[in-house]
VEXDREN-2710 file (C-alpha; in Angstrom, 1 decimal):
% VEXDREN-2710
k/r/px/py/pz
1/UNK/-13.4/33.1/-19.6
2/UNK/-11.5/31.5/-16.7
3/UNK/-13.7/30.6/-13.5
4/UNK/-11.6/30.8/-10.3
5/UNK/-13.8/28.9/-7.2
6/UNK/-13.1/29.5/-4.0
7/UNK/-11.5/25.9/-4.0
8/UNK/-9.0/27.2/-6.4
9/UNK/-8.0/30.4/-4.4
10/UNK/-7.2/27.9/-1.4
11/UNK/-4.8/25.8/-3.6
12/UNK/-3.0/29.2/-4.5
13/UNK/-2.8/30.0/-0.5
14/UNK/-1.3/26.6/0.2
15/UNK/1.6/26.2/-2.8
16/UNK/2.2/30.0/-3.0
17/UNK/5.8/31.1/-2.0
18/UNK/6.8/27.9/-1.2
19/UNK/10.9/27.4/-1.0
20/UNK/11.8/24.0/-3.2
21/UNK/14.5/21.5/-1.9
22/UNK/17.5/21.8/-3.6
23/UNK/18.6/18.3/-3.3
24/UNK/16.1/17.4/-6.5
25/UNK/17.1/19.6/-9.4
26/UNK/16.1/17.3/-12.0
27/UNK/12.2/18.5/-12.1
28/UNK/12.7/21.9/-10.6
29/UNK/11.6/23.7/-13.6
30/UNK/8.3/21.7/-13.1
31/UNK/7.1/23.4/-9.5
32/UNK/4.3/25.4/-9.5
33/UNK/0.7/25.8/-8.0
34/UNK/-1.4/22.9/-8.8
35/UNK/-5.0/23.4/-9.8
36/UNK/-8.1/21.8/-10.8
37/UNK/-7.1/22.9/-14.3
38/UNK/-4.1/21.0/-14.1
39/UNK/-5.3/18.5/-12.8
40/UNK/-8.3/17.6/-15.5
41/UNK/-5.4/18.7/-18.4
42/UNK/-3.7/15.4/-16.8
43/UNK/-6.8/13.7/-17.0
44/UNK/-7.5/14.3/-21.0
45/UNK/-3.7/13.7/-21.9
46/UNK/-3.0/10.2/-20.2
47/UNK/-6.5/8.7/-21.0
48/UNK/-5.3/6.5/-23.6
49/UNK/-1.9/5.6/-21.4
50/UNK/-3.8/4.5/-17.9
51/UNK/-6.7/2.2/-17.4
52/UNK/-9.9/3.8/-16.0
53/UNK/-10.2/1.4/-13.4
54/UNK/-13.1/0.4/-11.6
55/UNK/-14.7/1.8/-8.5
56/UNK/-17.2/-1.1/-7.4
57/UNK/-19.2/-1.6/-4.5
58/UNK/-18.0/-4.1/-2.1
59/UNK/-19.5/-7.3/-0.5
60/UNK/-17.6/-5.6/2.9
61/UNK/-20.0/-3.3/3.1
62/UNK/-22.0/-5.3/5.4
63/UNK/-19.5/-6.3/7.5
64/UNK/-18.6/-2.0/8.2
65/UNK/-22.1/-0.7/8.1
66/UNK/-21.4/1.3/5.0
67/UNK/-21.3/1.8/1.4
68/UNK/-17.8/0.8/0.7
69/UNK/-16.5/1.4/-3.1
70/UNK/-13.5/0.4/-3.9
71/UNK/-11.3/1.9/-6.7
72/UNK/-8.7/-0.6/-8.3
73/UNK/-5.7/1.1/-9.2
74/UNK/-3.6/-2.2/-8.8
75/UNK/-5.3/-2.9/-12.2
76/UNK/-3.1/-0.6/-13.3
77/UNK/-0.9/-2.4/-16.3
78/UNK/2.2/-2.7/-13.5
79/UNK/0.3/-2.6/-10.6
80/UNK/0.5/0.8/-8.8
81/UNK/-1.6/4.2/-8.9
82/UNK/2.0/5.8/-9.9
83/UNK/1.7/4.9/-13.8
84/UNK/-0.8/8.4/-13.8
85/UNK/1.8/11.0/-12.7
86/UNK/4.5/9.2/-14.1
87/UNK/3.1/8.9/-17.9
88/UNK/1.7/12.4/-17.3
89/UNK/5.5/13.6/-16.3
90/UNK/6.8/12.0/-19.1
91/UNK/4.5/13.3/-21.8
92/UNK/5.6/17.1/-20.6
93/UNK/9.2/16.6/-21.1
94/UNK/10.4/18.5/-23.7
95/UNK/11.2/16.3/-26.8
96/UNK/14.8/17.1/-26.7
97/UNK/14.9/15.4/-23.4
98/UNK/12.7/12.6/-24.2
99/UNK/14.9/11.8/-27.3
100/UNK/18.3/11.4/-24.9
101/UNK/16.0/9.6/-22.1
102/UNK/15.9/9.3/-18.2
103/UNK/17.1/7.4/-15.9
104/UNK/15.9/6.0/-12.0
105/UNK/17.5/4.4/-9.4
106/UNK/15.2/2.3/-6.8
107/UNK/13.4/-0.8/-7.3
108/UNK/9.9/1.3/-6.2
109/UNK/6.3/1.0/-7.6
110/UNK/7.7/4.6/-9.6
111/UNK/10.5/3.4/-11.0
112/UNK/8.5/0.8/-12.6
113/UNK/5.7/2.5/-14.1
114/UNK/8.7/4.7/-15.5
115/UNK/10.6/1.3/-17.1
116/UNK/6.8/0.8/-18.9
117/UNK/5.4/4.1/-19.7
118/UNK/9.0/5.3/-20.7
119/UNK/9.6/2.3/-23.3
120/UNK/6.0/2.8/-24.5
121/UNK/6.6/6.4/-25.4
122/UNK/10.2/5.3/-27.1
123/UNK/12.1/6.8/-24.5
124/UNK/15.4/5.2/-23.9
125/UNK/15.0/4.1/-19.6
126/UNK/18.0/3.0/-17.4
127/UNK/17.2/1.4/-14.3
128/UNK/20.3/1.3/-12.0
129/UNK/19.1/-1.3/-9.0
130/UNK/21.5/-2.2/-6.0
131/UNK/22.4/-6.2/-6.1
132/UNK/20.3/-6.8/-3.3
133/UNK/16.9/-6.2/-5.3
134/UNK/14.3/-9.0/-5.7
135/UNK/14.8/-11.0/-8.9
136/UNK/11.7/-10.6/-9.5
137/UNK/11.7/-6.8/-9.2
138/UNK/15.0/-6.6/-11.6
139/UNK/12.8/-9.1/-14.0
140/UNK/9.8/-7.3/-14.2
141/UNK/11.5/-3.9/-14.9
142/UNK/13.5/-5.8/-17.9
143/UNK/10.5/-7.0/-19.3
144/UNK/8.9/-3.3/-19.7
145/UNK/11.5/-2.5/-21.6
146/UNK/14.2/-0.9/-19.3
147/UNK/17.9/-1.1/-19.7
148/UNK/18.7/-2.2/-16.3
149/UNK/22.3/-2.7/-14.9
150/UNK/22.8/-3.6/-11.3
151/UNK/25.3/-1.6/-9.1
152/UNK/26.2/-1.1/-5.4
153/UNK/25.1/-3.0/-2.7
154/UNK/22.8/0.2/-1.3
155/UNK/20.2/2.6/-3.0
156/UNK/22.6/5.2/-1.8
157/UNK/25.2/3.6/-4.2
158/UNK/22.8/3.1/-7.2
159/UNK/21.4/7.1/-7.0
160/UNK/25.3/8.5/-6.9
161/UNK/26.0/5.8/-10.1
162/UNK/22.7/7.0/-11.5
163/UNK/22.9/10.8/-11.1
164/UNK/27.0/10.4/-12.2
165/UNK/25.4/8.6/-15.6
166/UNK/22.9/11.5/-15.8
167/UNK/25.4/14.3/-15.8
168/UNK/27.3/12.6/-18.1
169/UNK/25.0/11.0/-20.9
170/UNK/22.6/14.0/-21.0
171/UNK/19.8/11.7/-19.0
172/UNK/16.9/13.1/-16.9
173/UNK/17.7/11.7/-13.4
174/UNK/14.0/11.1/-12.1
175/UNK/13.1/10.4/-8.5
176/UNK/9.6/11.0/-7.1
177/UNK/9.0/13.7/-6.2
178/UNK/5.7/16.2/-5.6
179/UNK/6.3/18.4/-8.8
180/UNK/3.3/20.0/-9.8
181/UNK/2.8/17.7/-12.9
182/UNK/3.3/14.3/-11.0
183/UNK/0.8/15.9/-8.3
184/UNK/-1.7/16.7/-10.9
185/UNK/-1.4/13.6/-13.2
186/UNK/-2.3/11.3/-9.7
187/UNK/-5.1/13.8/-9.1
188/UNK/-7.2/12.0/-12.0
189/UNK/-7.8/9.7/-9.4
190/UNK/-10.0/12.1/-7.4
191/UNK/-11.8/13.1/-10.3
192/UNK/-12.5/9.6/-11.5
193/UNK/-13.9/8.6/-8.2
194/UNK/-16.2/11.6/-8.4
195/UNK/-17.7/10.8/-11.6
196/UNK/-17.8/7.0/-11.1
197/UNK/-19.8/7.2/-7.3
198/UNK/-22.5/9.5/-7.3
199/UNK/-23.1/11.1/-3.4
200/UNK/-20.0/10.6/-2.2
201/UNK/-19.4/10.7/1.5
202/UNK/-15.6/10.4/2.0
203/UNK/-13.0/8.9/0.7
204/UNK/-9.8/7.2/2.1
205/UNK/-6.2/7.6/0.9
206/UNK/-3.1/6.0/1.8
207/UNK/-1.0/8.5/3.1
208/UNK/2.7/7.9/5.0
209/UNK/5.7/10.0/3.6
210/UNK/5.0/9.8/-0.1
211/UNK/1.4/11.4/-0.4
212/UNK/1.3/12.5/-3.3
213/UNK/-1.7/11.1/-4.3
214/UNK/-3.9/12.2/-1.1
215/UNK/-2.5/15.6/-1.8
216/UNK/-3.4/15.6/-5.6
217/UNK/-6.6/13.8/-5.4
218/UNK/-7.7/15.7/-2.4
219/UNK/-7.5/19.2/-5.1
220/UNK/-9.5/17.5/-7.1
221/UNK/-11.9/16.3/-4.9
222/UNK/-12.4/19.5/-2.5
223/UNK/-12.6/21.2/-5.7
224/UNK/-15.7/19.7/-7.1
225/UNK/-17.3/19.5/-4.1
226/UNK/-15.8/20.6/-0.6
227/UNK/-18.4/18.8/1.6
228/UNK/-16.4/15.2/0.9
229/UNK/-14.4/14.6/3.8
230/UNK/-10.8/13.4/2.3
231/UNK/-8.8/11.0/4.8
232/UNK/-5.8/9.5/5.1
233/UNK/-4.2/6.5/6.6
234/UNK/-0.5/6.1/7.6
235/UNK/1.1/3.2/9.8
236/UNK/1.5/3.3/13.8
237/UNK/5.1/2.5/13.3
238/UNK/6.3/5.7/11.2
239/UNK/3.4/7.9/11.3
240/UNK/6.0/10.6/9.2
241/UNK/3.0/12.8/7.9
242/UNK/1.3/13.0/10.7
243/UNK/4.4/14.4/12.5
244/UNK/5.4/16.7/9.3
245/UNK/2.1/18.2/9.6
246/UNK/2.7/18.7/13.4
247/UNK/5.6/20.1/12.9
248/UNK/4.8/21.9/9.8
249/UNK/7.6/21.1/7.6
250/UNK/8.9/17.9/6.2
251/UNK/10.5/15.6/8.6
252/UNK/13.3/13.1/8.3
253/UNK/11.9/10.2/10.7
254/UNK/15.0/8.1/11.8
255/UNK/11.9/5.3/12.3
256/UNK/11.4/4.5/9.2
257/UNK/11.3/0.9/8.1
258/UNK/13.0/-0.4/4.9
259/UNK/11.1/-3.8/4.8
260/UNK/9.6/-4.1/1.3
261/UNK/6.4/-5.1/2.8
262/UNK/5.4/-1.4/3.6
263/UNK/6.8/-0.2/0.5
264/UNK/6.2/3.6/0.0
265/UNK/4.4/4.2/3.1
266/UNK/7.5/3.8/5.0
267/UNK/8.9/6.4/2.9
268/UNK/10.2/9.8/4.2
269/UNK/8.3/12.7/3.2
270/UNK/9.4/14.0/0.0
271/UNK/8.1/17.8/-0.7
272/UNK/6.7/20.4/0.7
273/UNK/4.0/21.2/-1.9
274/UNK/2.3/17.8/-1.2
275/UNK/2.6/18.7/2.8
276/UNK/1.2/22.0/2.2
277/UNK/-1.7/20.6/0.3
278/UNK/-2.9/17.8/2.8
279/UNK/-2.7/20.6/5.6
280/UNK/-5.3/22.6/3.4
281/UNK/-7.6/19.9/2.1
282/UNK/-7.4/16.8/3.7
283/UNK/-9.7/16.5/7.2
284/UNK/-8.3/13.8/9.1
285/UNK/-5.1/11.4/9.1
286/UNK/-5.1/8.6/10.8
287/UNK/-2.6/5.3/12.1
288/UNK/-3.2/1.7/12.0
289/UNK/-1.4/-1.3/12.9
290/UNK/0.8/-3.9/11.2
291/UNK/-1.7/-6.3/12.2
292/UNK/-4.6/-4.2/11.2
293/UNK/-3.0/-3.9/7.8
294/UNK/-2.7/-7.9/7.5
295/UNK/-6.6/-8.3/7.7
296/UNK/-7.3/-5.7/5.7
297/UNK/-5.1/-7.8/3.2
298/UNK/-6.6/-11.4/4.0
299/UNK/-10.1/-9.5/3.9
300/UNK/-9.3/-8.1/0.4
301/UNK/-7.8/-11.7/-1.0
302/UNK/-11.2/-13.3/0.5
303/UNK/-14.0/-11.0/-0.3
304/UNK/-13.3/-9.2/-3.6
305/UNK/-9.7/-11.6/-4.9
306/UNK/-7.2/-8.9/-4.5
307/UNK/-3.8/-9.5/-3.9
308/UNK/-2.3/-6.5/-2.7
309/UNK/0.3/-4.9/-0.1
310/UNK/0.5/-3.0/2.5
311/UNK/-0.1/0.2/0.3
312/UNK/-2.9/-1.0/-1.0
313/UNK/-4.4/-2.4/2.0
314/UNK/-3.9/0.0/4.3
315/UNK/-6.6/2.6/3.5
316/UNK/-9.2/-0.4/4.0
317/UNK/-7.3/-1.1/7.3
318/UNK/-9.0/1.9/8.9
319/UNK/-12.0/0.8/8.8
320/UNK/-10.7/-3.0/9.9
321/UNK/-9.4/-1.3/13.2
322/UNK/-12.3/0.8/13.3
323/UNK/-10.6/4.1/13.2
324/UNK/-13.4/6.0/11.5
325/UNK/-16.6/5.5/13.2
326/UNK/-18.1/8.6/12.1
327/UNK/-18.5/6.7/8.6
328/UNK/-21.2/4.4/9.6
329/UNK/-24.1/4.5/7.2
330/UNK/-21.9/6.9/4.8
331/UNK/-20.8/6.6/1.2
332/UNK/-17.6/5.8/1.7
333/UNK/-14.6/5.2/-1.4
334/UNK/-11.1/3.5/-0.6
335/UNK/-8.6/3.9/-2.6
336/UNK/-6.6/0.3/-3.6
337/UNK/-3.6/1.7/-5.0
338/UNK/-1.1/-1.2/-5.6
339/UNK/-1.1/-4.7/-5.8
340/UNK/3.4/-5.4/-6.0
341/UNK/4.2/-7.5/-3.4
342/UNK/6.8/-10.2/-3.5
343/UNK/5.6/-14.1/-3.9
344/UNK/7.8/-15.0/-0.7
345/UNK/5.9/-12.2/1.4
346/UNK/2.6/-12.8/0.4
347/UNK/2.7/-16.6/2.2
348/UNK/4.2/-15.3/5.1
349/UNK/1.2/-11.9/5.3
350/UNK/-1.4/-14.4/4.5
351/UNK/-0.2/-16.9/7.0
352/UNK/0.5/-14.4/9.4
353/UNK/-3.1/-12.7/8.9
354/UNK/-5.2/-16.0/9.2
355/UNK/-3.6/-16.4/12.8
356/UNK/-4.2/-12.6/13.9
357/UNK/-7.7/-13.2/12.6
358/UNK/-8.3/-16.5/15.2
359/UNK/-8.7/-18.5/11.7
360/UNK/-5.1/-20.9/12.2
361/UNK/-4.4/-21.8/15.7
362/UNK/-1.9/-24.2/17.5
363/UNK/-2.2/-26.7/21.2
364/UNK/-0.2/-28.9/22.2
365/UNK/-1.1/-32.1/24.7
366/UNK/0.7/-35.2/26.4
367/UNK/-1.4/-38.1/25.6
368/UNK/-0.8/-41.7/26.3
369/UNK/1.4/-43.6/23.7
370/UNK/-1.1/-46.3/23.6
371/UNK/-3.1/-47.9/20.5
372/UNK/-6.1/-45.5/19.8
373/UNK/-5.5/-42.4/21.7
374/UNK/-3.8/-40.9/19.0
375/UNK/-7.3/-41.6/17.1
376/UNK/-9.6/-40.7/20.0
377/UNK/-7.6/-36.9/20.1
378/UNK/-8.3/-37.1/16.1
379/UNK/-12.6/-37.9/16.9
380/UNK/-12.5/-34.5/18.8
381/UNK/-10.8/-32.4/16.2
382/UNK/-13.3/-34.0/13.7
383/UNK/-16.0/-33.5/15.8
384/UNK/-15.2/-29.8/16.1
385/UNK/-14.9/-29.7/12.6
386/UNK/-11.5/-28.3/12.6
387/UNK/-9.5/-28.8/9.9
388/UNK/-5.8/-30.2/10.8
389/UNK/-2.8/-28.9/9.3
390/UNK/0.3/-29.9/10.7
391/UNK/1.0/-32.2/13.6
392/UNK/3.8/-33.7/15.1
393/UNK/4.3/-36.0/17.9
394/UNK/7.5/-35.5/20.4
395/UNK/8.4/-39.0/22.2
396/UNK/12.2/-38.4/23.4
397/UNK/11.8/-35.6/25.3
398/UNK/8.5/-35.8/27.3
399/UNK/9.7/-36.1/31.1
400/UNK/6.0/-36.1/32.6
401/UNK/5.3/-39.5/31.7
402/UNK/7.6/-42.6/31.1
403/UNK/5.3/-43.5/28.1
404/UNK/3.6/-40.4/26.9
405/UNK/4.0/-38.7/24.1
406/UNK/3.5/-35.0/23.0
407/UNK/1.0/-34.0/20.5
408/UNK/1.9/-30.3/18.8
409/UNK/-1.0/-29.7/16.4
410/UNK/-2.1/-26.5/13.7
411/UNK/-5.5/-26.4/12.9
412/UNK/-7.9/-24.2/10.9
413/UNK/-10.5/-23.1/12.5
414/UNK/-14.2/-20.9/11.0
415/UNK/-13.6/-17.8/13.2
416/UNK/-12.8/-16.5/16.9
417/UNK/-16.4/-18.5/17.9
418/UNK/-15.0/-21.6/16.4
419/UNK/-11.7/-21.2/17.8
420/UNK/-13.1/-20.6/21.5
421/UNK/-15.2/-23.9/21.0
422/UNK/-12.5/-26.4/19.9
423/UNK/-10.1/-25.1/23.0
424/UNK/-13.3/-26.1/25.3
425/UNK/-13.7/-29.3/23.7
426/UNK/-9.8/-29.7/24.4
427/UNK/-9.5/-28.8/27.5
428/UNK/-12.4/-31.1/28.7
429/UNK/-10.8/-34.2/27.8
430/UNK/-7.2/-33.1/28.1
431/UNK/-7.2/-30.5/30.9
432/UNK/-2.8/-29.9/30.8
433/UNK/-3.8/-28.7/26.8
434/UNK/-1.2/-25.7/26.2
435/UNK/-2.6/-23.0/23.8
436/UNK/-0.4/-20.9/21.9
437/UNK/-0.9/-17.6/22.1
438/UNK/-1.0/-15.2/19.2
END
């Protein structure tokens, strides 16, 4: 006997009739309404492929006023929540298919959780990547087991060499997308969190273009119990579902930013179905800043020693800019869903962050190039207990003073208190002291 809930019935309402893009054949036949059946099918088939990653409580908690969980999906085996619709995907193909084997063309968090998951069920993956993609990137995909051959100079290139390959070889050309199947296999997410965090409150998704997993986890989630409030987070800079949703179709915004540091959050949005189902379920979508992102990162590296990116910062990032007030004393999961970001970036983010946060800071002063006043400037900083490091002294061009020299200093500093204090102390005994501004 098959029990339909009301949940269900509003699933059917948002997916029914819907038209599907004809620019993505390769999954077509895959399109269909998603429901909670689907969605715990996933769950039972990829249980052995995917980690069941932890949703723990958090030492930020405190600092929020709530009961912050947070569920590691960048514990995933290569990093990113996508592994659970991509091995899910894989596992329907027919056999026939996954005997000739599939092929992808981006140097995304999906193309790598197809490289591993792909090569761990003996499918035969190609990875066709432009030449300007991260050695790294190109490395790591190698090393699960892709065949990867570098072509073009753009994306655009590598998908028309890809799809040509495809058509020619018999490959499945595979490009996210919200089939029914992907949708369903990220799903598990929702219904892990359920089971893992009794009395949930609300939880927080990333969201931007490609939201596939607020859509799928938000069916499971409403499903089991439509009292939790399911929000998600985009950026301020290409707020692309926000606008989709406004405008009540998928929307191409000319905004968005290629810069690996956003990742798929940038992303345009990719499919109705997944549109369609945040409209339904999800109760609120909200934008944060760049900045707000880089704390949520720093705060994540400090507090529970995750390294993520933007994607997997940014859900925490709401509550860093204090989007969601109306969580105070709640229950509240966030949903960490990738930890890929390139060695190069993550100095310049956590750089970056500890300034935004008042943690680095940087003066300059003119002090007399005289025996010991270089040491008395030193007493202060030590006094302050700031911790110095960089400075540099300027002697040829200083035109205030014939002999005077100019002191450019970076400290480290507690917090915004701290930083407040030291500039005092400065600006006491060297009134001219120039702050730089953040």
């Amino acid at each position: 006997m098959k029990i339909v809930s009301r949940n269900e019935e509003l699933l059917r309402d948002a997916l029914s009739c819907l038209p599907q893009p004809s620019s993505r054949t390769s999954l077509a036949s895959c399109n269909k309404m998603i429901r909670f059946e689907d969605i715990s099918a996933a769950a039972f088939k990829i249980q052995c492929g995917v980690q069941k990653t932890p949703c723990m409580y958090s030492r930020l908690s405190k600092q929020f006023g709530m009961d912050i969980y947070l569920k590691k999906e960048f514990l995933q085996y290569t990093g990113s929540v996508k592994e659970r619709g991509v091995l899910y995907l894989l596992m329907s193909l027919p056999q026939e298919q996954q005997r000739k084997g599939v092929i992808v063309a981006s140097d995304s968090n999906f193309s790598m959780a197809v490289a591993y998951h792909a090569s761990e069920l003996r499918v035969p993956v190609f990875v066709i990547l432009p030449a300007s993609t991260a050695p790294g990137r190109v490395k790591m995909c190698r090393e699960y087991g892709a065949m990867v051959i570098s072509y073009g100079s753009t994306a655009k290139d590598s998908q028309v060499h890809a799809r040509r390959l495809a058509q020619e070889n018999g490959y499945l050309y595979l490009e996210e997308e919200d089939s029914a199947v992907y949708l369903s296999g990220l799903g598990t997410v929702g219904l892990e969190m359920y089971e893992q965090v009794p009395k949930l409150d609300a939880v927080i998704f990333p969201a931007g273009g490609h939201c596939g997993l607020l859509a799928g986890s938000a069916a499971a989630l409403k499903h089991l119990n439509p009292h939790i409030s399911v929000i998600g987070v985009e950026s301020e800079s290409f707020p692309v579902l926000q606008q989709s949703l406004k405008a009540g179709h998928p929307t191409d915004d000319q905004a968005c930013n290629n810069h690996h540091f956003y990742g798929d959050v940038s992303g345009v949005c990719f499919g109705s179905n997944s549109l369609q189902l945040t409209g339904k379920l999800v109760d609120k979508v909200v934008a944060v800043r760049e900045e707000d992102i880089l704390i949520s990162m720093l705060r994540l590296l400090e507090y529970e020693r995750a390294t993520v990116d933007a994607e997997g910062a940014i859900g925490l990032a709401a509550l860093v800019a204090g989007k969601l007030p109306e969580l105070k004393g709640k229950r509240v999961a966030v949903v960490i869903c990738s930890g890929n970001l390139e060695l190069h970036l993550l100095q310049q983010c956590i750089a970056r962050a500890l300034t935004l946060d008042n943690r680095v800071c940087r003066f300059s002063l003119v002090i007399s190039d005289c025996p010991g006043d270089m040491s008395k400037l030193l007493e202060i900083l030590a006094r302050e207990e700031a911790r110095v490091l960089d400075i540099k002294q300027e002697r040829t061009f200083v035109t205030s003073e014939l002999f005077a020299v100019k002191v450019i200093c970076t400290v480290e500093t507690r917090d915004k208190i701290h930083t407040a204090q030291l500039r005092n102390a400065l600006l006491e005994r060297y009134p001219t002291t120039g702050w730089t501004e953040r």
